[in-house]
PyMOL CGO cylinders between C-alpha atoms (Angstrom):
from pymol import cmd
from pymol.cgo import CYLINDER

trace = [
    CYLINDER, -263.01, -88.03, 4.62, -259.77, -90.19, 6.10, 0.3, 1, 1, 1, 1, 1, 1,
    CYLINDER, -259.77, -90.19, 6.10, -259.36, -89.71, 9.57, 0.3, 1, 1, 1, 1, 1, 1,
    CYLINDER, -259.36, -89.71, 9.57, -257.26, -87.02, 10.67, 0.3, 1, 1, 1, 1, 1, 1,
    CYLINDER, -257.26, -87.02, 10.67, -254.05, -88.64, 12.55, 0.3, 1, 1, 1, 1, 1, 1,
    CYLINDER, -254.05, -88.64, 12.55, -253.00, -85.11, 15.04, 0.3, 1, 1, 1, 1, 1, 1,
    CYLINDER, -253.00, -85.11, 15.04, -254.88, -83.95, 17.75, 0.3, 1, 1, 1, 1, 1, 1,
    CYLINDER, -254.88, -83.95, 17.75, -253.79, -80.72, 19.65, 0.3, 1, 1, 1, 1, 1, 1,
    CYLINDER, -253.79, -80.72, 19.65, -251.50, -81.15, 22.35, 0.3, 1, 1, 1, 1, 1, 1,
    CYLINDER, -251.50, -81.15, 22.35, -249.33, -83.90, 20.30, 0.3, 1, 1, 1, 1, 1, 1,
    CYLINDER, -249.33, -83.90, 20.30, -245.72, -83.74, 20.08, 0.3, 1, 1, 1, 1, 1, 1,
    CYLINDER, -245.72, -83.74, 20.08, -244.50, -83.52, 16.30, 0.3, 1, 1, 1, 1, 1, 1,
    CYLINDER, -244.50, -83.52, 16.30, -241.28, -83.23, 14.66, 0.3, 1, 1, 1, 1, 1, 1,
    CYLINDER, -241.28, -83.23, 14.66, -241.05, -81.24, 11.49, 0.3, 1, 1, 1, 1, 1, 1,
    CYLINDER, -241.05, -81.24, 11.49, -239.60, -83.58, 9.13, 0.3, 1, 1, 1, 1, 1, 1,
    CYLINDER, -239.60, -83.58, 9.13, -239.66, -80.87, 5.91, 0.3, 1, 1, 1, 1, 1, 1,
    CYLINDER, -239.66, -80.87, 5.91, -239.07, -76.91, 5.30, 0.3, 1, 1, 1, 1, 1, 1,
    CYLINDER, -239.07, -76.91, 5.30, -236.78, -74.18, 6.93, 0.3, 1, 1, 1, 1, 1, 1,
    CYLINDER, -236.78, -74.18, 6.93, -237.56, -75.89, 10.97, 0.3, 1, 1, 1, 1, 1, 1,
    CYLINDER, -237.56, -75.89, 10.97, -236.59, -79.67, 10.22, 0.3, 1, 1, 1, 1, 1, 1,
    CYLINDER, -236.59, -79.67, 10.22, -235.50, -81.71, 12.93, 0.3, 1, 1, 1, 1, 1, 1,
    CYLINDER, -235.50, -81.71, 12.93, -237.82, -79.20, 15.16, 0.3, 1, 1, 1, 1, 1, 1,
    CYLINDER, -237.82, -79.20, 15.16, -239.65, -80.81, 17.93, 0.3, 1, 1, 1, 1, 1, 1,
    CYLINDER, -239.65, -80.81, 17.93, -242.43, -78.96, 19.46, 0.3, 1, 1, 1, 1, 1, 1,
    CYLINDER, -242.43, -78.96, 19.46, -246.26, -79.30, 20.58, 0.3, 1, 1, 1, 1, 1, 1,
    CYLINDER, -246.26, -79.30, 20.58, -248.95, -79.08, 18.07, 0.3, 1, 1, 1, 1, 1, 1,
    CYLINDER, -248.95, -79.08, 18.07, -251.56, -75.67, 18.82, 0.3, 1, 1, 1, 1, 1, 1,
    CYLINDER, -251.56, -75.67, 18.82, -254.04, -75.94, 16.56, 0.3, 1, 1, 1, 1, 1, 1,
    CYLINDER, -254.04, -75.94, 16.56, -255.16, -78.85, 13.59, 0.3, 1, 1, 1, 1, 1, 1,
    CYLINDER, -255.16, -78.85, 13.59, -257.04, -78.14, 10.33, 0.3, 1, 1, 1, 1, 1, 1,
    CYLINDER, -257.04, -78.14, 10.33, -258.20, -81.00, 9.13, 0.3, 1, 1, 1, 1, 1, 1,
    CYLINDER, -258.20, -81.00, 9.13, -260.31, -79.78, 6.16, 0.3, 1, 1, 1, 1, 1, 1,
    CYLINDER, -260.31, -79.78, 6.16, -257.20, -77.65, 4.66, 0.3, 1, 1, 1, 1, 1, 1,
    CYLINDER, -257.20, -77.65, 4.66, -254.75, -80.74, 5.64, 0.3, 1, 1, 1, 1, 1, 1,
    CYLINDER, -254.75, -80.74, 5.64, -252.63, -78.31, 8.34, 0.3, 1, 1, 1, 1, 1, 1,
    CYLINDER, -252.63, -78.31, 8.34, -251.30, -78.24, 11.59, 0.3, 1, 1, 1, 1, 1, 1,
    CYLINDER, -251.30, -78.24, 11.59, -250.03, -75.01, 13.65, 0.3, 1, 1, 1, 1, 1, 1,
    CYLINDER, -250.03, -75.01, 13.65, -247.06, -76.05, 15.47, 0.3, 1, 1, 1, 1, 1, 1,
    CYLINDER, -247.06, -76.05, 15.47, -245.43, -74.24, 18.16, 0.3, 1, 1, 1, 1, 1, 1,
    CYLINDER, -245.43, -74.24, 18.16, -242.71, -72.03, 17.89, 0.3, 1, 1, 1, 1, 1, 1,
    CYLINDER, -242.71, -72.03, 17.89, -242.00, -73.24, 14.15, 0.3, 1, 1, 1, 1, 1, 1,
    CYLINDER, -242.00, -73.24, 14.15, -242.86, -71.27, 10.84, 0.3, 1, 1, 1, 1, 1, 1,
    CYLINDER, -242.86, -71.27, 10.84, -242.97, -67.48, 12.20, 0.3, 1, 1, 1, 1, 1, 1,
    CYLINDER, -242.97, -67.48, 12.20, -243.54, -64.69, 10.07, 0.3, 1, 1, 1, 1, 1, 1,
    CYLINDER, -243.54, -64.69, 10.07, -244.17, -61.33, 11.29, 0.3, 1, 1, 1, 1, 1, 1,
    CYLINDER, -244.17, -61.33, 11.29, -247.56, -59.79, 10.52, 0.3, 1, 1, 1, 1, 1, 1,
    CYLINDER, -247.56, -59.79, 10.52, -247.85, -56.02, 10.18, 0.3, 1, 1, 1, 1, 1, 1,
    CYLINDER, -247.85, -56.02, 10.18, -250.74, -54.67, 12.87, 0.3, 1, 1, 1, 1, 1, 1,
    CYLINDER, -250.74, -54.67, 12.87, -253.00, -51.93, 13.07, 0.3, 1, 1, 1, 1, 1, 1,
    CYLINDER, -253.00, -51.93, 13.07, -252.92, -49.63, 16.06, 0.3, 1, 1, 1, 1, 1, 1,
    CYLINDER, -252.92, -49.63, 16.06, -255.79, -51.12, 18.32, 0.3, 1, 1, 1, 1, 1, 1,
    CYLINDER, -255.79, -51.12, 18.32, -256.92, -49.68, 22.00, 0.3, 1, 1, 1, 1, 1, 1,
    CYLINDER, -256.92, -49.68, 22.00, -254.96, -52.76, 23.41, 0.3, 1, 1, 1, 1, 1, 1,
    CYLINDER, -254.96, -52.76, 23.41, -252.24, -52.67, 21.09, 0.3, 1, 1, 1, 1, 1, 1,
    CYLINDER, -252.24, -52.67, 21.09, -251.75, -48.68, 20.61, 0.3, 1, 1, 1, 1, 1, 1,
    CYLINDER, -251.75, -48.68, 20.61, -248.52, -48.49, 18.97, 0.3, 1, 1, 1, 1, 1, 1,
    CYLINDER, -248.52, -48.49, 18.97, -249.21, -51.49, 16.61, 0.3, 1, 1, 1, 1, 1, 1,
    CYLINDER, -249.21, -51.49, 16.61, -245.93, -52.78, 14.68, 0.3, 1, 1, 1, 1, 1, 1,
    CYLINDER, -245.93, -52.78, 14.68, -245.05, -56.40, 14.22, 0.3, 1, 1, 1, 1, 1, 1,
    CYLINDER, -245.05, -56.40, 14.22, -246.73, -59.79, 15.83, 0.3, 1, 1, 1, 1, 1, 1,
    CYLINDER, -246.73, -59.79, 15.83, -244.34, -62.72, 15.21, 0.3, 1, 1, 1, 1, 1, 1,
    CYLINDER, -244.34, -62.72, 15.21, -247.17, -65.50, 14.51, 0.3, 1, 1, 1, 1, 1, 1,
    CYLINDER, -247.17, -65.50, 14.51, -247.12, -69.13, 13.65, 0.3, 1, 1, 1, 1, 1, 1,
    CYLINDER, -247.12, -69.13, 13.65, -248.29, -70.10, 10.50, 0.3, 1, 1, 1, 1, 1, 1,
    CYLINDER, -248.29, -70.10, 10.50, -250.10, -73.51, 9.41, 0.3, 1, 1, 1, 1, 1, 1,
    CYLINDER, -250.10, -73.51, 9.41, -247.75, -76.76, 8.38, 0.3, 1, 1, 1, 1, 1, 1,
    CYLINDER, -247.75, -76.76, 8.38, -248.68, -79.18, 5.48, 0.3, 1, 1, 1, 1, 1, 1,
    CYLINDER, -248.68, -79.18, 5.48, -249.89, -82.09, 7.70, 0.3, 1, 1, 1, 1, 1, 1,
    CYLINDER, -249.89, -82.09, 7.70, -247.55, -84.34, 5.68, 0.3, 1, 1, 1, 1, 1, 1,
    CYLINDER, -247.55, -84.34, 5.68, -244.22, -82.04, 6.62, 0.3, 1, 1, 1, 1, 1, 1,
    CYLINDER, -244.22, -82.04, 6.62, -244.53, -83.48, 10.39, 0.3, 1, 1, 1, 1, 1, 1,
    CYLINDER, -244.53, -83.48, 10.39, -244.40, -86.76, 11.96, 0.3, 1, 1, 1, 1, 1, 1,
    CYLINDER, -244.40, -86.76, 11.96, -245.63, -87.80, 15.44, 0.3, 1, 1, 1, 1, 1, 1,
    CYLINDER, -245.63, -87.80, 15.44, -243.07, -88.35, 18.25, 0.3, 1, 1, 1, 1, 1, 1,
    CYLINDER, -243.07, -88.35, 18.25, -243.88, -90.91, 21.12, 0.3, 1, 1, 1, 1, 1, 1,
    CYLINDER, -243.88, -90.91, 21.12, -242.90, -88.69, 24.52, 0.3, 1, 1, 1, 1, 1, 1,
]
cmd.load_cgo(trace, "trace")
């Protein structure tokens, strides 16, 4: 397996899809599925469940995993 070339806390900038030109910190990597979470880029809302610490549920606006090849790692 090629080593993975994020680590969490990097600064990326989307370089493909709806967010391009997007600059933001990287939350979480996958680097068996190839992904990255980045922050504050690709949200879609998820429906939820009532829950005793959520007991209206509704909608959670929640990042969703980036194609490691859409982003590109910005020297701060």
């Amino acid at each position: 397996m090629a080593k993975f070339k994020f680590k969490k806390g990097d600064t990326v900038e989307i370089i493909a899809g709806d967010d391009k030109g997007a600059k933001a910190e990287v939350l979480q990597v996958m680097p068996k599925k190839n992904k990255v979470i980045v922050k504050g880029c690709k949200i879609a809302k998820k429906a939820v469940k009532p829950t005793e610490d959520n007991p209206k549920g509704g909608f959670l606006n929640k990042e969703m995993p980036i194609d490691s090849s859409n982003v590109r790692k910005v020297e701060a």
